[in-house]
C-alpha positions as CSV (number, residue, x, y, z in Angstrom):
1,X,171.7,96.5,182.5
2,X,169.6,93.4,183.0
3,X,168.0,93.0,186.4
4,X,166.7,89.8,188.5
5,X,165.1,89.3,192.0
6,X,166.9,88.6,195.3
7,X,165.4,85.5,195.3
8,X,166.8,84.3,191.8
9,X,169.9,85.8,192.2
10,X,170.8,83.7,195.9
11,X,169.3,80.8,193.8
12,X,171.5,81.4,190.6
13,X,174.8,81.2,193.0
14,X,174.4,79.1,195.5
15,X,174.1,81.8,198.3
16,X,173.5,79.6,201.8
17,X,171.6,82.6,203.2
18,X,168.0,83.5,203.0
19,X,166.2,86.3,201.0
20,X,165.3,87.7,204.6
21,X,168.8,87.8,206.3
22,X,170.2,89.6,203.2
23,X,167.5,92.1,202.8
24,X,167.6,92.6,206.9
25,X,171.2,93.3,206.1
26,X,170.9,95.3,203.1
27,X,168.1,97.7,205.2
28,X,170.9,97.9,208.5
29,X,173.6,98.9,205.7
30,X,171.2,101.3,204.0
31,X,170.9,100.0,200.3
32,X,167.2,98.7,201.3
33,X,164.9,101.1,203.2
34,X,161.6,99.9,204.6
35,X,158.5,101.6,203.4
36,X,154.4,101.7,203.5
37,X,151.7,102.3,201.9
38,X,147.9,101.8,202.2
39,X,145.6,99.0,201.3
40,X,143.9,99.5,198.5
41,X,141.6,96.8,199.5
42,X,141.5,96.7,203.3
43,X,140.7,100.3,204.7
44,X,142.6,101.2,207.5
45,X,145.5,98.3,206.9
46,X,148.9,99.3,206.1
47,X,150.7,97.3,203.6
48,X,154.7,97.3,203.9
49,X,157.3,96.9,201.4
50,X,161.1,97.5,200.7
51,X,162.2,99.7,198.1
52,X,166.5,100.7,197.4
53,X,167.5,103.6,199.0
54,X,169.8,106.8,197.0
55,X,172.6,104.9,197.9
56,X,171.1,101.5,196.9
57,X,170.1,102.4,193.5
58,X,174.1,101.6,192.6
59,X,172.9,98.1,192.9
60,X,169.4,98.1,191.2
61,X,166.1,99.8,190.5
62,X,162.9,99.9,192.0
63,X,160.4,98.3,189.6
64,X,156.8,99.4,189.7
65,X,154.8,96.3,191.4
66,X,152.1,95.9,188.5
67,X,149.9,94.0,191.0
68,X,149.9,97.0,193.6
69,X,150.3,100.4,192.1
70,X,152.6,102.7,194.5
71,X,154.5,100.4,195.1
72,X,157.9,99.2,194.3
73,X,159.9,95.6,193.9
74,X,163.9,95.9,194.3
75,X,165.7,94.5,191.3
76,X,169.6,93.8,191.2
77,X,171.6,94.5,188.5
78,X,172.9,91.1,187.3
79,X,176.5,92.6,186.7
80,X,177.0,94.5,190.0
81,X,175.6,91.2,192.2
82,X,178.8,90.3,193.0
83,X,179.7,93.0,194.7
84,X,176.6,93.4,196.8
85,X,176.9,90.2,198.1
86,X,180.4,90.7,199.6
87,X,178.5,93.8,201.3
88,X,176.1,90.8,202.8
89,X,178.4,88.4,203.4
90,X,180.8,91.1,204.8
91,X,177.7,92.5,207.3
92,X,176.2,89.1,208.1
C-alpha cells in the first residue's frame, strides 16, 4: 500500500487542523507513541521522535529516518486515511 506524511495527507484533503493537534491526538488514542533516542552529534542531548504504536501500525509504517539512523518517521497508508481521520476528528 502506498504511504504519504501527516503533513501531505492534511494538505491533500483540506484537513483545518494542524500536524500537531492530530499527532497529540493520535499519541492520547494510542496509534502514535512518543519515543527517544540519543544525539548522535550532541553528547548528552536527547533527541525525541514519534513512531506508530502495535495498534497504530493498522494505519501505517514506521519508515527508517535516512537522515538519523534509529530512528523512525510515521507514514499513513493513503487508503486507510480516511478512517484515521474520523479517529482525529472524533477525539479532537
Amino acid at each position: 500500500m502506498k504511504t504519504d506524511s501527516m503533513t501531505n495527507l492534511l494538505k491533500q484533503n483540506n484537513a483545518e487542523i494542524s500536524v500537531v493537534k492530530a499527532n497529540k491526538i493520535l499519541v492520547a488514542i494510542e496509534i502514535l507513541e512518543n519515543k527517544e533516542r540519543p544525539s548522535s552529534k550532541y553528547e548528552g542531548k536527547i533527541k525525541k521522535y514519534k513512531a506508530l504504536t502495535e495498534k497504530g501500525l493498522a494505519y501505517g509504517i514506521n519508515k527508517e529516518n535516512p537522515s538519523s539512523p534509529g530512528q523512525t518517521t510515521p507514514h499513513y497508508y493513503v487508503e486507510k486515511f480516511d478512517e484515521l481521520f474520523l479517529l482525529i476528528k472524533g477525539n479532537s
